[in-house]
GUNU-862285 format. One record per residue (C-alpha): residue number from 1; y, z, x. Coordinates in steps of 0.5 Angstrom, whole numbers. Each point is the difference from the previous one (the first is absolute). Example, Ala and Ser with C-alpha at 12.3 -4.5 7.8 and 13.67 -1.06 7.14 Angstrom:
@n:1, py:-9, pz:16, px:25;
@n:2, py:7, pz:-2, px:2;
//
This chain:
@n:1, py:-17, pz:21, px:28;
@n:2, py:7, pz:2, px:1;
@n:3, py:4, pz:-2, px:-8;
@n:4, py:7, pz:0, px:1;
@n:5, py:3, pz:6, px:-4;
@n:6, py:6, pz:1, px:-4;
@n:7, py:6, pz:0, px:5;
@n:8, py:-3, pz:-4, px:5;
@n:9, py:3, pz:-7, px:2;
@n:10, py:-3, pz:-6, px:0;
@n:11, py:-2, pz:-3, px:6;
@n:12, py:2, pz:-6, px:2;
@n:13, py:-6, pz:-6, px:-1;
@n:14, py:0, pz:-7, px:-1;
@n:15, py:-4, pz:-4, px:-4;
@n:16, py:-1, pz:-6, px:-4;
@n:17, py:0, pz:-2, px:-8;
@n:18, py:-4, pz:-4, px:-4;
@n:19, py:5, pz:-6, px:2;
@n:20, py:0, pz:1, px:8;
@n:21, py:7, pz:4, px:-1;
@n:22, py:1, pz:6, px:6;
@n:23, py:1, pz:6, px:-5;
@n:24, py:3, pz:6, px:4;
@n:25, py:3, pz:7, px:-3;
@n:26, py:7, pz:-3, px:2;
@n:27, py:-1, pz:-4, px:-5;
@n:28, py:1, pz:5, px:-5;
@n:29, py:5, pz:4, px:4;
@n:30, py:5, pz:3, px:-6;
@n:31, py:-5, pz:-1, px:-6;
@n:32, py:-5, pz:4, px:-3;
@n:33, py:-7, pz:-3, px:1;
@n:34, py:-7, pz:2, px:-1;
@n:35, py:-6, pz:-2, px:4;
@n:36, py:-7, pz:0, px:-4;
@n:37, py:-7, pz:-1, px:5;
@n:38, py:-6, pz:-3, px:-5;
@n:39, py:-7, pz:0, px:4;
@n:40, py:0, pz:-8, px:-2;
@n:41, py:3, pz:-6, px:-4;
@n:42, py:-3, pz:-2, px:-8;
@n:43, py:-6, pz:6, px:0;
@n:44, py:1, pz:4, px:-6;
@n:45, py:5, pz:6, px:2;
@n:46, py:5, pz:-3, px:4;
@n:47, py:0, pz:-7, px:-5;
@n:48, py:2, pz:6, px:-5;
@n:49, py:5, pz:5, px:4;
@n:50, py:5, pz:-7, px:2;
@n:51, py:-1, pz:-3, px:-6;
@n:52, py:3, pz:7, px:-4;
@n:53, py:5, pz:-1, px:6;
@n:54, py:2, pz:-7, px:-3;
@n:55, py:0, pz:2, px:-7;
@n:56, py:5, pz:5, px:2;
@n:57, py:3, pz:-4, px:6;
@n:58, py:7, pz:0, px:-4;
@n:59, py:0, pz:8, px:-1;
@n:60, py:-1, pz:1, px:7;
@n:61, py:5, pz:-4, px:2;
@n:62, py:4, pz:3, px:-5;
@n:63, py:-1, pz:6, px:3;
@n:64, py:2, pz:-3, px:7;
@n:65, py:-7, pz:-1, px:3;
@n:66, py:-2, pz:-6, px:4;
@n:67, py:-8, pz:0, px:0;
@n:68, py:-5, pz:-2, px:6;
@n:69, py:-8, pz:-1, px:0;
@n:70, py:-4, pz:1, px:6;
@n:71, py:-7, pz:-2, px:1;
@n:72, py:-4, pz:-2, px:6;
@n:73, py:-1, pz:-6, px:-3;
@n:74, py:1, pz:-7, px:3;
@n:75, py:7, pz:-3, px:-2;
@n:76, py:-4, pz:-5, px:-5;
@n:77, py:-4, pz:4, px:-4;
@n:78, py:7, pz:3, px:-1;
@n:79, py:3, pz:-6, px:-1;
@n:80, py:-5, pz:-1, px:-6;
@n:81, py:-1, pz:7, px:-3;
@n:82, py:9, pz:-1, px:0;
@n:83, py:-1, pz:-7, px:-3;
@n:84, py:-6, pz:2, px:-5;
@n:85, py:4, pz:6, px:-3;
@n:86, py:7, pz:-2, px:2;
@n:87, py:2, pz:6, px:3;
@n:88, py:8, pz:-1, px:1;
@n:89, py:-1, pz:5, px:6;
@n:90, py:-2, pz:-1, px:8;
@n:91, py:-8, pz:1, px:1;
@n:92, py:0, pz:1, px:8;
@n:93, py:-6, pz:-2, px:3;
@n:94, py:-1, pz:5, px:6;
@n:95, py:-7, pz:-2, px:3;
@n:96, py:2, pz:3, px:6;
@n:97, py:0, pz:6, px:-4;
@n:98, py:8, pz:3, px:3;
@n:99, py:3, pz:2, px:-6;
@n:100, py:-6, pz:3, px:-3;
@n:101, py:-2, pz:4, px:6;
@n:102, py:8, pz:2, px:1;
@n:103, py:0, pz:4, px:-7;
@n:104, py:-6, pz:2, px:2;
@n:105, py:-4, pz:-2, px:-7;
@n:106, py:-7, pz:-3, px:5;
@n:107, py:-4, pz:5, px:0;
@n:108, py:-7, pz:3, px:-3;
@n:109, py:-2, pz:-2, px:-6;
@n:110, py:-6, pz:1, px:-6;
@n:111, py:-3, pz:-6, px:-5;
@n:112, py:-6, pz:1, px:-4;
@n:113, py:-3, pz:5, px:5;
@n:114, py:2, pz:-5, px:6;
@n:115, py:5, pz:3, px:5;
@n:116, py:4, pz:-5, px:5;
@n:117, py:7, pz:-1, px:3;
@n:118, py:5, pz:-4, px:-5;
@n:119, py:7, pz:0, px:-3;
@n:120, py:2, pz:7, px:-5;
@n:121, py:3, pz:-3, px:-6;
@n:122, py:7, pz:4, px:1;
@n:123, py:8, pz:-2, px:-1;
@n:124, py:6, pz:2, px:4;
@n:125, py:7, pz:1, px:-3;
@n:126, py:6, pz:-1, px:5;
@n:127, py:7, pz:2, px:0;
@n:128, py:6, pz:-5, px:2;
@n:129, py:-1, pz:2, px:7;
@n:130, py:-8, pz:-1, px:0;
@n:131, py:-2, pz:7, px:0;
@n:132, py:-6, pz:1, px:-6;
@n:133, py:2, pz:5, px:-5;
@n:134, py:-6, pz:0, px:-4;
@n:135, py:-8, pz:-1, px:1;
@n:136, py:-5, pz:-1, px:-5;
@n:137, py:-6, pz:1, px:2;
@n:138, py:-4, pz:-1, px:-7;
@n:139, py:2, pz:-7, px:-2;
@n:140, py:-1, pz:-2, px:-7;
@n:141, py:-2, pz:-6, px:0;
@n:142, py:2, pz:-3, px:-7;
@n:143, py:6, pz:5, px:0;
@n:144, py:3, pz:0, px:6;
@n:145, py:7, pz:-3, px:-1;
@n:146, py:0, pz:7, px:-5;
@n:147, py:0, pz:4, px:6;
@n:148, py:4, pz:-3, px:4;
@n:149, py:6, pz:0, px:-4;
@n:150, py:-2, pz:7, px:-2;
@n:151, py:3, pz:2, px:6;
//
């Protein structure tokens, strides 16, 4: 698993939201952003790492960020998971896994004495020129926004 880094620009990928809109990183060229990969839509940790994110969705944008999910999941369960706790964000559903792989968070992983290949749970924050600036590795789930904004 090769994780982009602080200082590495994000490369290029093309993907589609809850909605079927084409999502690429031009379009956040000139903004803050922040890119959060959960393992799967309405499971208990990632239900509460967007929803703090969308209780705090104002003081993100406040301090200048635009805000990004991403999961393997189909374009439907994000639409439903962004309709059900109406998230004021995209939700890219990246089943062919681009995105995932291109920030490198696919990857060995460890459940209840299982081990298999999934999504780690991982933020990237981008600079106005798509270049990360910060990762964070252990994501709170129930006070991410904190630690994105502690920055």
């Amino acid at each position: 698993m090769n994780t982009l880094q602080p200082g590495d620009k994000v490369p290029e990928f093309k993907a589609f939201d809850q909605d079927g809109n084409t999502i690429t990183p031009a379009d956040y060229q000139g903004k803050k952003w922040v890119v959060f990969f959960y393992p799967k839509a309405n499971t208990p940790g990632c239900t509460a790492e967007a929803c703090n994110l969308r209780d705090h969705f104002a003081e993100l944008q406040n301090a200048g960020y635009e805000l990004l999910g991403v999961s393997a999941d189909s374009q439907k369960k994000q639409s439903n998971f962004r309709d059900k706790f109406e998230f004021p964000f995209p939700l890219l559903a990246d089943e062919d896994r681009q995105v995932i792989e291109a920030f490198g968070v696919w990857g060995p992983k460890k459940f209840m004495g299982r081990e298999f290949d999934g999504i780690h749970r991982k933020t990237f924050i981008m600079d106005e020129n798509g270049v990360v600036t910060r990762v964070i590795d252990k994501v709170n789930t129930k006070d991410h926004a904190a630690q994105i904004l502690a920055f």
